[in-house]
C-alpha positions as a Python dict, from the first residue, in 0.01 Angstrom:
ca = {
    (1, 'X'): (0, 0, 0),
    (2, 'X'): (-329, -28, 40),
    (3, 'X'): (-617, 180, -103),
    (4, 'X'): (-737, 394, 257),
    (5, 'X'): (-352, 457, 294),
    (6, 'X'): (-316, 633, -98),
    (7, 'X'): (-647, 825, 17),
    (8, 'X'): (-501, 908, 353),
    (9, 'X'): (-216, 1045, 170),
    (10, 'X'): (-366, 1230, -88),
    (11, 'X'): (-620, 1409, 184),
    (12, 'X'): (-284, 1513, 381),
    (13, 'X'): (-122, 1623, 57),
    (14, 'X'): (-442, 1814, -19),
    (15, 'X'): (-463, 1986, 342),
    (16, 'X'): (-56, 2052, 367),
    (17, 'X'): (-97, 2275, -38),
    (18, 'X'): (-436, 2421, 129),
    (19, 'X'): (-230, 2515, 439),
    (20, 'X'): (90, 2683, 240),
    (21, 'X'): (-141, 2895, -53),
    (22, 'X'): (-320, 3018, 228),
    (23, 'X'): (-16, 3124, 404),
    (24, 'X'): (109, 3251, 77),
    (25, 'X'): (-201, 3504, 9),
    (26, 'X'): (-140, 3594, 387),
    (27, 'X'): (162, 3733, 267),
    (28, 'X'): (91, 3886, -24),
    (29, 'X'): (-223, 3963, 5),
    (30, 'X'): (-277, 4366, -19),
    (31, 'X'): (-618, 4429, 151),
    (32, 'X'): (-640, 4325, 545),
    (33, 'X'): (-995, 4161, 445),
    (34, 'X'): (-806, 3943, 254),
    (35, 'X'): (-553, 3871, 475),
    (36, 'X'): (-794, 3793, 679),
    (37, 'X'): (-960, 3528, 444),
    (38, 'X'): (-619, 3330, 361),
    (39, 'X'): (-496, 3307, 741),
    (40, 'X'): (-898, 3132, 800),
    (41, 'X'): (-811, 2897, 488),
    (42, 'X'): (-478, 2801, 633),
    (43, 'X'): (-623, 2723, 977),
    (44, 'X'): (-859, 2538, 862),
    (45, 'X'): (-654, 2349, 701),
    (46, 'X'): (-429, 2304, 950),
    (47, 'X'): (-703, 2183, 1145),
    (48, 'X'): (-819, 1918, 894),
    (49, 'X'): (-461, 1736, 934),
    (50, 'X'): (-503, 1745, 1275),
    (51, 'X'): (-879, 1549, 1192),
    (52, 'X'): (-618, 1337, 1016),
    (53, 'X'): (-332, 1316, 1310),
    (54, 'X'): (-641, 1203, 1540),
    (55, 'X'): (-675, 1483, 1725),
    (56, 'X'): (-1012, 1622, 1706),
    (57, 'X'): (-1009, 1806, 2032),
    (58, 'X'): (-715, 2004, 1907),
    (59, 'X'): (-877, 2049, 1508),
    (60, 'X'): (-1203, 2174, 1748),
    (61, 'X'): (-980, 2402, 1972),
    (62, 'X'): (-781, 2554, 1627),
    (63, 'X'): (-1121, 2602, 1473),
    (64, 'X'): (-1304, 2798, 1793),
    (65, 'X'): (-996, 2980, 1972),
    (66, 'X'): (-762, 3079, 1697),
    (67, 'X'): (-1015, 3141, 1405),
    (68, 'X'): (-1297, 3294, 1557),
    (69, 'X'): (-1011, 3503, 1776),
    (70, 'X'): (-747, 3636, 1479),
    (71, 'X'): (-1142, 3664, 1254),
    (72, 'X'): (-1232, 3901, 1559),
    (73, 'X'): (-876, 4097, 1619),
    (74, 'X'): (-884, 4140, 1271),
    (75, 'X'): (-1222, 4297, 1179),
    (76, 'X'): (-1185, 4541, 1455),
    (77, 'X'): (-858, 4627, 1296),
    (78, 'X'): (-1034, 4648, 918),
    (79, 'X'): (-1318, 4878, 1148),
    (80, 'X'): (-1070, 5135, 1336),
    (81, 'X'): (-806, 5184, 1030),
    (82, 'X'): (-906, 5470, 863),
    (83, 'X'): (-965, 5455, 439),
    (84, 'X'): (-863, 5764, 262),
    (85, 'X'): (-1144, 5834, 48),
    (86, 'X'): (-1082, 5962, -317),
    (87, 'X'): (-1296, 6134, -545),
    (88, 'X'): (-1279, 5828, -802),
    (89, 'X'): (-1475, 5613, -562),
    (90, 'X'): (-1773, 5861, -569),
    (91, 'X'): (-1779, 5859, -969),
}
């Protein structure tokens, strides 16, 4: 194997562990900001092994449609869900 191939495969390696952690703090993440966050981290990389695959249109598409999108749905959810406010957040 050549050197560009080991690099190749250690960038994929590298985007494929970015992809799962972020879909793990998805899941167990317990704020909706945070949700938020990981499910950006694991598109984007999710779009970086498409930059890999070849596919730039579809790495672009991923980046503007489904991250800007699920970012948007998301903070409107984190704007209309009410917070119950205690009295230990005013001391």
């Amino acid at each position: 194997m050549d050197l560009g191939a080991v690099a190749e495969t250690a960038v994929f390696f590298f985007f494929a562990t970015a992809a799962l952690a972020g879909s793990y703090g998805l899941i167990k993440a317990q704020k909706v900001a945070h949700s938020m966050l990981f499910v950006i981290f694991a598109f984007l990389a999710i779009a970086g092994i498409f930059i890999l695959l070849g596919a730039e249109f579809l790495a672009a598409i991923q980046i503007l449609v489904y991250i800007a999108s699920v970012g948007l749905v998301v903070l409107f959810g984190i704007m209309l869900t009410r917070r119950q406010i205690l009295e230990e957040d005013f001391e």
